[in-house]
C-alpha positions as CSV (number, residue, x, y, z in Angstrom):
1,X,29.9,-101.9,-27.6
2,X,32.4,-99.9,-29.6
3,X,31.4,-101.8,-32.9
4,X,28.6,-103.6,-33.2
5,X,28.1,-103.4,-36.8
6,X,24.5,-102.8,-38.4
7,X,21.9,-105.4,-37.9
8,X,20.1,-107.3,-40.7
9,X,22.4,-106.4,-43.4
10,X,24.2,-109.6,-45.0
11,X,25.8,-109.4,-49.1
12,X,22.6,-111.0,-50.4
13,X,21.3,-107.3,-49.3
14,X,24.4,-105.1,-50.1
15,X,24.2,-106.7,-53.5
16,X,20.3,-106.2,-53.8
17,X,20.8,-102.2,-53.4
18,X,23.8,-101.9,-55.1
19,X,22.3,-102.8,-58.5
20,X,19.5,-100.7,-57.5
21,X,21.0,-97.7,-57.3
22,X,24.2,-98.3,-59.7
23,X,26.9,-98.9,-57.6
24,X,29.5,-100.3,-58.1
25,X,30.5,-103.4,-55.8
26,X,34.6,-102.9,-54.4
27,X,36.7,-105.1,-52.6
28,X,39.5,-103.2,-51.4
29,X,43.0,-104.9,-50.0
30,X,44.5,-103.7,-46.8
31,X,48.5,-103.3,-46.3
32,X,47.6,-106.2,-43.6
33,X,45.9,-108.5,-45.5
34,X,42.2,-107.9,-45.1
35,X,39.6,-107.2,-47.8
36,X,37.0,-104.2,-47.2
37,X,34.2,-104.3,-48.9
38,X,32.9,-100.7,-50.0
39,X,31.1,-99.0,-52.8
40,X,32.0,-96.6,-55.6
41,X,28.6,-94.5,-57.5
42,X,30.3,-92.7,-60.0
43,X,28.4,-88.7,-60.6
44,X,27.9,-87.1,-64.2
45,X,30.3,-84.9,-64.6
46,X,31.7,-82.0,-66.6
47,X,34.8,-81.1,-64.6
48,X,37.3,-83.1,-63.3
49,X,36.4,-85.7,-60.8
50,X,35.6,-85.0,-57.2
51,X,34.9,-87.8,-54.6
52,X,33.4,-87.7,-50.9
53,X,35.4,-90.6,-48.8
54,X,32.9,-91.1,-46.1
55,X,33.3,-93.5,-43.0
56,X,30.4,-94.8,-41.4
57,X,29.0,-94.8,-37.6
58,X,29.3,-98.4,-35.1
59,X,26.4,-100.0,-36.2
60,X,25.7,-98.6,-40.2
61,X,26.8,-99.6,-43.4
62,X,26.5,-97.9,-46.7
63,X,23.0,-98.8,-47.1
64,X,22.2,-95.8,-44.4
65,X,23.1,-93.1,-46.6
66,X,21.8,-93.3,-49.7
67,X,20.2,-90.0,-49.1
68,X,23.2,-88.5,-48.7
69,X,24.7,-90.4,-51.5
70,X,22.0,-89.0,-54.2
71,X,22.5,-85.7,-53.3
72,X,26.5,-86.0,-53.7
73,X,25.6,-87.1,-56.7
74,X,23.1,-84.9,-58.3
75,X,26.2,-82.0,-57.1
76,X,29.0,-83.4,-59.5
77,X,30.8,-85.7,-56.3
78,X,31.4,-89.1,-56.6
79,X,30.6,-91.3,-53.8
80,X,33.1,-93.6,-52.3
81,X,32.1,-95.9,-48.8
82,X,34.3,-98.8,-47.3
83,X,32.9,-101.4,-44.7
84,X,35.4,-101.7,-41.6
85,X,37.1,-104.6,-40.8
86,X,34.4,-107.0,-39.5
87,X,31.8,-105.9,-41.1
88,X,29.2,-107.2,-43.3
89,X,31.5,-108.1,-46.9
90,X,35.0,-107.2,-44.9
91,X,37.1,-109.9,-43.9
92,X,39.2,-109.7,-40.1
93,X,37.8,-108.4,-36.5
94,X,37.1,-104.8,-35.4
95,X,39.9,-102.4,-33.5
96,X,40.9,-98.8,-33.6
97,X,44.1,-99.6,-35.4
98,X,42.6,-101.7,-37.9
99,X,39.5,-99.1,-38.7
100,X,43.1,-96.3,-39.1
101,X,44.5,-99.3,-41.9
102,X,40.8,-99.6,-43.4
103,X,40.8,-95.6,-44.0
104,X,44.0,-95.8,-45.7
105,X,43.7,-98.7,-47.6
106,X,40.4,-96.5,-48.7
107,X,42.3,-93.4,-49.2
108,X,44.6,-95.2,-51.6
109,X,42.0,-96.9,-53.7
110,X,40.5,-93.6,-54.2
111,X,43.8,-91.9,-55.1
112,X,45.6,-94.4,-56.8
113,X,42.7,-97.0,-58.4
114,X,40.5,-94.4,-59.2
115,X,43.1,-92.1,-60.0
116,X,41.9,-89.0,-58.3
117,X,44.0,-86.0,-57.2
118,X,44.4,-85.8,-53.0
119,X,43.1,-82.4,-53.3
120,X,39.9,-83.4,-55.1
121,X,38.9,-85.8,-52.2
122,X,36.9,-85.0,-49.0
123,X,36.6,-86.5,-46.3
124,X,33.8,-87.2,-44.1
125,X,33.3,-89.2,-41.5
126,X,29.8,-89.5,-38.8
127,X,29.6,-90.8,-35.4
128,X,32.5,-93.3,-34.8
129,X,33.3,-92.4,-38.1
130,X,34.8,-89.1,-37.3
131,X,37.0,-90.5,-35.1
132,X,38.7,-92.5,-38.4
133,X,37.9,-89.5,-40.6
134,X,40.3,-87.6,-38.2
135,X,42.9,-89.4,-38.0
136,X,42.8,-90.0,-41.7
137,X,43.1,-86.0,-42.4
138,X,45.9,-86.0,-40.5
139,X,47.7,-88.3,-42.3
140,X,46.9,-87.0,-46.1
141,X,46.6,-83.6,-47.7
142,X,42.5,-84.1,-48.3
143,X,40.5,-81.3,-50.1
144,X,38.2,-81.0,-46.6
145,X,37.2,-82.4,-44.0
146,X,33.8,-83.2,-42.8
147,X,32.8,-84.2,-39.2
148,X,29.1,-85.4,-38.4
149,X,27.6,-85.5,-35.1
150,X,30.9,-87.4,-34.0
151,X,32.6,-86.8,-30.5
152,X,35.9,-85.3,-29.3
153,X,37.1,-88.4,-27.8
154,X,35.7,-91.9,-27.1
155,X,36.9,-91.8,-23.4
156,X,35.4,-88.2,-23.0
157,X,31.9,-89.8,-24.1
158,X,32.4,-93.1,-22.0
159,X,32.8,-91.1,-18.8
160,X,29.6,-89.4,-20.1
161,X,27.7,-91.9,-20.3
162,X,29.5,-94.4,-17.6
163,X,30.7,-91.7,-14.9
164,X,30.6,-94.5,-12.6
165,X,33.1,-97.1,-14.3
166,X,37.4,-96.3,-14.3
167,X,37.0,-95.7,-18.0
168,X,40.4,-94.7,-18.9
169,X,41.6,-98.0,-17.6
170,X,39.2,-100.5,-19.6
171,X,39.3,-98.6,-22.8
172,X,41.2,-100.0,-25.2
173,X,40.0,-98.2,-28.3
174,X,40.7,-94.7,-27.6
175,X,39.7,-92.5,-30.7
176,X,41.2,-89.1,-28.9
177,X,40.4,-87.1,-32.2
178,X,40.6,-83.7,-30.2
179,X,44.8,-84.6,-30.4
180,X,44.6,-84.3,-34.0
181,X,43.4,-81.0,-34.4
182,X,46.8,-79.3,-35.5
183,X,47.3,-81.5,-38.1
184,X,44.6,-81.2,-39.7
185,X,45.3,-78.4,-42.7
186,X,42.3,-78.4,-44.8
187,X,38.9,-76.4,-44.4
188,X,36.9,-78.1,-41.6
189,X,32.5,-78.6,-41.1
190,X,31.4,-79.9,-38.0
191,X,27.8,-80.2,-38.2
192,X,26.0,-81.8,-35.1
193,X,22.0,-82.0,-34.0
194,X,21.3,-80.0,-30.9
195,X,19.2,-82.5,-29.3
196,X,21.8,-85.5,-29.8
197,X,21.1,-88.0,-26.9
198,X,24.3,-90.5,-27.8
199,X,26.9,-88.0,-28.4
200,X,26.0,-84.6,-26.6
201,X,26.2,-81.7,-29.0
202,X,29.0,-80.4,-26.2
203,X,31.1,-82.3,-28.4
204,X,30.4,-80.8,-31.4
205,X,31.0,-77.1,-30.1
206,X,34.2,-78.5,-29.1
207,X,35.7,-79.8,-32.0
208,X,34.5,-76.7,-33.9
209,X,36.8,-74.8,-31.5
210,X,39.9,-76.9,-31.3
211,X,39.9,-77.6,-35.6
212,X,39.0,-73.6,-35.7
213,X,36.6,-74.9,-38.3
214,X,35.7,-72.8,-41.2
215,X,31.7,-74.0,-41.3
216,X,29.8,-75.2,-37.6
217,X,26.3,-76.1,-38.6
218,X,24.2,-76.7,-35.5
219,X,20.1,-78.1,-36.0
220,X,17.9,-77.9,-34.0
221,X,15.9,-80.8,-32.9
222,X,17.7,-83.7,-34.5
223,X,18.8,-86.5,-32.8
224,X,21.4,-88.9,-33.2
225,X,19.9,-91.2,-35.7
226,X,17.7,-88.2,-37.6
227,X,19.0,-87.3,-40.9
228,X,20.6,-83.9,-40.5
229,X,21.9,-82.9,-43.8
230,X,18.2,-81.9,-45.4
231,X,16.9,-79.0,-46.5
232,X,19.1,-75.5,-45.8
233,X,21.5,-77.5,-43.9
234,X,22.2,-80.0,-47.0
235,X,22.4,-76.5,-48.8
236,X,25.2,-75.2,-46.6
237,X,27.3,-78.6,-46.2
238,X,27.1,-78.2,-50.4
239,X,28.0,-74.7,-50.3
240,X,31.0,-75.5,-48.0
241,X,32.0,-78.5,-50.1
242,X,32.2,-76.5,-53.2
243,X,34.5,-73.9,-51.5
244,X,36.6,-76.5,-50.7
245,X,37.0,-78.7,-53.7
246,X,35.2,-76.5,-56.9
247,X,33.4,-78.6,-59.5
248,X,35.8,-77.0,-62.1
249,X,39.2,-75.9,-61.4
């Protein structure tokens, strides 16, 4: 239930798009011996280069954010995205720990392969990807730190949803981001859509709190699977983004 990976997307696909819009392909190695698959769209650029890590939610891929993607782009950031362990292109099985050695193994491509400064990276991660984004910033000295309608802990939104069942017992994949919030150094976004019926946007108001985050963005009307970063709101997440990491230093 934790990961069930998106449906209909196989590399004949993943392939397809990425020649489409002009990304490049990357297979990145793990310290355990899995391969991620992932993308890299590189921006134009006059400054030095900035890049947006982002995780994705249970059952996406990078083919869900291409929106997102273009608009990075058309700002000056590049766009780097890593398929977790298990799914489609990545080798090995889905757990917590593994999705922690995925982020890292993505950190390091993007810090070491592509040569970027730790300071020039941020971090964003939606849904279950916030729970990897977390734990990731607490690890590295990121740029920012972007979390997208993502929860304050995976046991706190089982017993939501499964008040009936001894949820701390059966989970095994925990996610308790709201542990990491004092490690976390960087300037923090939570953005979350007010009428989010998967992860309550209780959860969002929360993390804002505990990571005392410089920039809560709260819209109306959107829903778990709605895009939420259009219009003024995509204006503000840029805004926040260029506070953090400026195009030119």
């Amino acid at each position: 239930m934790i990961f069930p990976g998106p449906e209909g997307v196989n590399r004949a696909l993943l392939a397809r798009v990425a020649e489409q819009v002009g990304a490049r392909e990357l297979r990145v190695p793990t310290e355990d011996g899995e391969t991620l698959y992932g993308w890299h769209r590189d921006a134009v650029r006059t400054g030095p280069r900035r890049v947006l890590l982002y995780f994705h939610g249970n059952a996406s891929s990078v083919l869900a954010q291409i929106e997102l993607q273009n608009l990075l782009l058309s700002e000056g950031w590049d766009f780097v995205g890593i398929h977790y362990r298990g799914y489609p292109g990545s080798t090995g099985m889905s757990s917590e720990e593994g999705l922690h050695r995925d982020a890292l193994a993505a950190w390091a491509w993007v810090t070491e392969e592509l040569g970027t400064a730790p300071e020039r990276v941020a971090i964003h991660g939606r849904s279950l990807g916030g729970g990897v984004a977390v734990q990731l910033g607490a690890k590295v000295d990121a740029g920012a730190l972007c979390l997208e309608s993502t929860f304050t802990s995976i046991v706190e939104l089982a017993k939501e949803h499964y008040w009936f069942l001894p949820v701390r017992r059966l989970l095994e994949h925990r996610f308790m981001s709201r542990d990491y919030a004092k490690a976390i150094s960087c300037p923090v976004l939570v953005a979350h859509g007010s009428a989010d019926t998967l992860i309550d946007v209780h959860h969002g108001k929360e993390l804002a709190r505990l990571f005392h985050a410089d920039e809560y963005i709260e819209v109306p009307r959107i829903d778990h699977g709605d895009i939420l970063f259009v219009g003024r709101i995509a204006e503000r997440y840029l805004r926040f983004l260029d506070g953090a990491v400026p195009a030119r230093q």
